[in-house]
C-alpha positions as CSV (number, residue, x, y, z in Angstrom):
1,X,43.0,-58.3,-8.4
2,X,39.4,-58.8,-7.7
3,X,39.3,-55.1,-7.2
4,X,40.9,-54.1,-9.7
5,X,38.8,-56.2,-12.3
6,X,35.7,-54.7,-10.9
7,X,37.2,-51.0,-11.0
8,X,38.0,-51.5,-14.9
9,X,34.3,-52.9,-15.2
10,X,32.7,-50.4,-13.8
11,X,34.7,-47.9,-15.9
12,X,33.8,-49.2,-18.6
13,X,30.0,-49.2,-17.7
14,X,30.3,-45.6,-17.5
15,X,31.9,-44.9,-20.7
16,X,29.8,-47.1,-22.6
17,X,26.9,-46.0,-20.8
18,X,27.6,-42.0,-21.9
19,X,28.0,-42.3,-25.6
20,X,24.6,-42.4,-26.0
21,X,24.1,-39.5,-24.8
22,X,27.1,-37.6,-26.8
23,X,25.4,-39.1,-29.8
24,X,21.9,-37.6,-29.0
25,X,23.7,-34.0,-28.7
26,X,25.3,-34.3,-31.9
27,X,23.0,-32.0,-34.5
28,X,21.6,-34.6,-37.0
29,X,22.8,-33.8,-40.8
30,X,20.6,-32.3,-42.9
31,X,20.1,-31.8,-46.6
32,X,20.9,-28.2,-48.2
33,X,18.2,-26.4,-49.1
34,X,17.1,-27.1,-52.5
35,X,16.0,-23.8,-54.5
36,X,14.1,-24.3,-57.7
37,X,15.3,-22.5,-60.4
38,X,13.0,-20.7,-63.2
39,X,12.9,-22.1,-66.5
40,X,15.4,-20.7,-68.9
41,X,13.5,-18.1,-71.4
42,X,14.6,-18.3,-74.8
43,X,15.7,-14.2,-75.9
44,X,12.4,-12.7,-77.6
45,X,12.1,-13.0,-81.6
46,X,10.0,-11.3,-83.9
47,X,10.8,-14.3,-86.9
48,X,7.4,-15.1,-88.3
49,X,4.1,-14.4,-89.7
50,X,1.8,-12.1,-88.6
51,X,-2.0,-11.0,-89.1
52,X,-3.8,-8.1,-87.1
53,X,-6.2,-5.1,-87.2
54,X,-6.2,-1.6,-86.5
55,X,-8.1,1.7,-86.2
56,X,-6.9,4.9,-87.0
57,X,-7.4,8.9,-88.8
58,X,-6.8,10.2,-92.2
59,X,-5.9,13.7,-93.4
60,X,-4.8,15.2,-96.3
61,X,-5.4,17.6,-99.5
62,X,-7.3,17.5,-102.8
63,X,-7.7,20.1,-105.7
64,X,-9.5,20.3,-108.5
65,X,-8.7,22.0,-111.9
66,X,-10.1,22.0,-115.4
67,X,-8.1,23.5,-118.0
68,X,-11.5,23.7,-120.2
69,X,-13.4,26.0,-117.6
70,X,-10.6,28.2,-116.2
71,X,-9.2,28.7,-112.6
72,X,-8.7,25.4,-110.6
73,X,-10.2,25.0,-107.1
74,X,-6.6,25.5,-104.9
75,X,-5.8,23.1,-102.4
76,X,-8.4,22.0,-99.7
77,X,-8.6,19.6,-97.0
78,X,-9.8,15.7,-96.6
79,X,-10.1,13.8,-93.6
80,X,-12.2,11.0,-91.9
81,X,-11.5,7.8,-90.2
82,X,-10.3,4.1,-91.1
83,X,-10.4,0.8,-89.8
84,X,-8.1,-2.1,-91.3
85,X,-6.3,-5.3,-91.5
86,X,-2.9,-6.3,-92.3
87,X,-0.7,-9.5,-93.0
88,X,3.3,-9.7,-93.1
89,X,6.1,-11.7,-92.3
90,X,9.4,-10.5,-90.1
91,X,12.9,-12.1,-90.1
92,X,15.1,-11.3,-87.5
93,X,18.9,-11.6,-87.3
94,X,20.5,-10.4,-84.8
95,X,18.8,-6.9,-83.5
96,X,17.8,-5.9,-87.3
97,X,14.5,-6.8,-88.6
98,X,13.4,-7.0,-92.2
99,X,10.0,-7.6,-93.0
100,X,7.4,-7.1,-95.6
101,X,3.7,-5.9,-94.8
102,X,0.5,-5.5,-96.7
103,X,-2.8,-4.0,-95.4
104,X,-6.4,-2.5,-96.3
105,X,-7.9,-0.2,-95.3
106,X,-11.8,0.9,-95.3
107,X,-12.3,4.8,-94.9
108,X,-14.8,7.4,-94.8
109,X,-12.1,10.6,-95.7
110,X,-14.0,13.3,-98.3
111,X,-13.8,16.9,-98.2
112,X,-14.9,19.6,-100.6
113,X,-14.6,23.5,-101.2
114,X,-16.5,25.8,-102.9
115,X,-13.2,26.8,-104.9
116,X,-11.3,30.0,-106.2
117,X,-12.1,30.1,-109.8
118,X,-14.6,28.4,-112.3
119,X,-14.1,24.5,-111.9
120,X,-15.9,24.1,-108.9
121,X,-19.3,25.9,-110.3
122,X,-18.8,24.6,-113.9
123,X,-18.2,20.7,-112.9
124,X,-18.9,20.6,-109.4
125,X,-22.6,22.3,-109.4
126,X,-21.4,25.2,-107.2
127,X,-18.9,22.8,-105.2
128,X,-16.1,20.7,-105.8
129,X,-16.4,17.5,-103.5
130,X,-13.7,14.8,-103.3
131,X,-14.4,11.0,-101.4
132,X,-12.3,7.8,-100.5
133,X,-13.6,4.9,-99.0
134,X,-10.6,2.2,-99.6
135,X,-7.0,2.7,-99.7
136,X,-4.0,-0.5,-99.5
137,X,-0.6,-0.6,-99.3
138,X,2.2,-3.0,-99.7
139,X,5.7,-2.4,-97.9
140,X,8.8,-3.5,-96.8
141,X,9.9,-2.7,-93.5
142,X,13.4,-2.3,-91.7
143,X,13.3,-2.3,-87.6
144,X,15.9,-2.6,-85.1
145,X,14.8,-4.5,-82.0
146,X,15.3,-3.7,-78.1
147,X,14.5,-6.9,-76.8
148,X,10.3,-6.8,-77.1
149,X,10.2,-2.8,-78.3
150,X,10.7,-2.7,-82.5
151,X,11.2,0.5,-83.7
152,X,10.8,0.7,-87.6
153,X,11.0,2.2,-90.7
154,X,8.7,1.5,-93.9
155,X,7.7,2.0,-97.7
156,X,6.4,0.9,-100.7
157,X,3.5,0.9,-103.0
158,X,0.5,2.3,-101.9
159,X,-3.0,1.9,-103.8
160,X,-6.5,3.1,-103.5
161,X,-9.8,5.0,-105.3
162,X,-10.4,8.5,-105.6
163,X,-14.2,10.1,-106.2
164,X,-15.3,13.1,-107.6
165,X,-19.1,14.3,-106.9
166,X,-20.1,15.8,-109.8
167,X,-24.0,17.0,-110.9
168,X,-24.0,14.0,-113.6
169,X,-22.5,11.8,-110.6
170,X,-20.0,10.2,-108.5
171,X,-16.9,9.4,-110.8
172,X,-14.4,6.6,-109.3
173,X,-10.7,6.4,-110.2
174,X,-8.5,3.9,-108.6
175,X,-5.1,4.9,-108.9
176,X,-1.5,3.8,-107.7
177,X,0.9,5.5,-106.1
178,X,3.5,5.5,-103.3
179,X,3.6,5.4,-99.3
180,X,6.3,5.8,-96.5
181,X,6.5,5.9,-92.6
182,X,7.5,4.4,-89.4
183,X,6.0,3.1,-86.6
184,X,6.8,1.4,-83.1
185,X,5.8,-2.2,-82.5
186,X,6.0,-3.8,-78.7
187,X,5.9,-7.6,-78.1
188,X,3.2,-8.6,-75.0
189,X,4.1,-11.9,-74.7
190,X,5.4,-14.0,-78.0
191,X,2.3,-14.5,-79.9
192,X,0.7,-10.7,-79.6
193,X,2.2,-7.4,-80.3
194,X,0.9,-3.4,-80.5
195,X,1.6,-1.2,-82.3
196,X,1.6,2.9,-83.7
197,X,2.2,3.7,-86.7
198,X,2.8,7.0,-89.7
199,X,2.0,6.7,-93.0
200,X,2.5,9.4,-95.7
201,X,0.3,8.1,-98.8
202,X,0.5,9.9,-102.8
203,X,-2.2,8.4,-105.0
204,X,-1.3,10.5,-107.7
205,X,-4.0,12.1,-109.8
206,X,-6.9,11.0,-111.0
207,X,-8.5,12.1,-114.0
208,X,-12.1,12.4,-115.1
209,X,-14.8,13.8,-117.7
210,X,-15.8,17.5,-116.9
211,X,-19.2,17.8,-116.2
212,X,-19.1,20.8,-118.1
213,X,-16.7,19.9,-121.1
214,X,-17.6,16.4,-121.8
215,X,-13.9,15.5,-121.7
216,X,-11.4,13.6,-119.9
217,X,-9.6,17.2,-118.2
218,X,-10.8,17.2,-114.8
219,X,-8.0,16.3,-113.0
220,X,-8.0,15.2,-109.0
221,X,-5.0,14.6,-107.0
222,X,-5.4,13.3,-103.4
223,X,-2.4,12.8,-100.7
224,X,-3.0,11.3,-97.3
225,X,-2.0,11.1,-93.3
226,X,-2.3,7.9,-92.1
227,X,-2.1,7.7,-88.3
228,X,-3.1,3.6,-86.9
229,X,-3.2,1.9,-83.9
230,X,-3.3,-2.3,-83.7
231,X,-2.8,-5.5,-82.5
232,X,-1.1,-8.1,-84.4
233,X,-1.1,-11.8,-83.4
234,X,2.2,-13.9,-84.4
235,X,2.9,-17.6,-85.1
């Protein structure tokens, strides 16, 4: 019995003396990995109001014509450049965006001709000469967004001066007229945007005293093409 007791001892000395090591080859448990996750972005919106500045060209035609000295000048060109500033507000909902926009512009477009017929020598002084330094518009404008790119059309009133370089002077009209375009707008991040933009502009015509005649029948229309670049910065 004494044998048998000491047999089941030393048994158990083994057994217990082995778990130890059956726990040390177990793998320990570990923790999953953990992955951090980037913030959720809220989807891009142009709601808001908007102020920026631009730089751009300006094209277009002029013509003189006096009905108290004969033959008017035909059509000639006017061009120069322009730099500006504009305010606006967009609402967005869903991909459409409807906005309004007004801007200012400071030019140097002029252009002159030494004319077909007997304005240019009779109130011109041998030419007739035609100058802008300021044109303006205000407009409402219809985009459809992709995400950050707006796409857009635009019109609207359009206002500015028209100058006639005569021998007695420089005669200033400032008229009103009308303006429509499109343009392309691209969200950089959510406060600043670019942007390209078309602008056909019709100030009307102008009318001033003849050099010549001493009456109101020198008549001056002027149409533009606006082409501007800009940055616009949104809060």
């Amino acid at each position: 019995m004494n044998r048998s007791l000491a047999f089941v001892i030393a048994v158990a000395c083994v057994v217990f003396s082995a778990m130890p090591v059956q726990a040390a080859d177990v793998p320990a448990r570990t923790n999953p990995p953990s992955f951090n996750k980037a913030p959720w972005e809220l989807p891009f919106s142009w709601t808001g109001f908007y102020a920026g500045i631009y730089g751009g060209y300006a094209w277009g035609h002029s013509s003189w014509s006096d009905p108290a000295v004969g033959t008017d000048s035909g059509n000639f060109n006017i061009s120069g450049g322009l730099v500006g500033g504009q305010l606006g507000y967009n609402w967005q909902t869903g991909p459409v965006v409807l906005g309004i926009e007004t801007d200012a512009d400071w030019m140097s477009v002029k252009g002159n001709t030494a004319g077909l017929g007997g304005v240019c020598p009779a109130d011109g002084g041998g030419q007739c000469q035609v100058q802008q330094s300021w044109v303006g518009t205000t407009r409402a404008r219809v985009g459809y967004a992709f995400d950050r790119w707006l796409p857009y059309v635009t019109g609207g009133v359009a206002y500015g001066n028209i100058q006639a370089v005569q021998p007695t002077g420089t005669s200033t009209s400032t008229n009103v007229g009308w303006t429509a375009g499109a343009g392309v707008e691209v969200g950089i991040n959510r406060n600043w945007s670019a942007k390209v933009e078309y602008l056909h502009i019709d100030l009307g015509t102008a009318t001033f005293m003849g050099a010549a005649s001493g009456t109101s029948t020198l008549a001056v229309p002027v149409t533009n093409e606006l082409v501007r670049a800009g940055v616009n910065y949104h809060w």
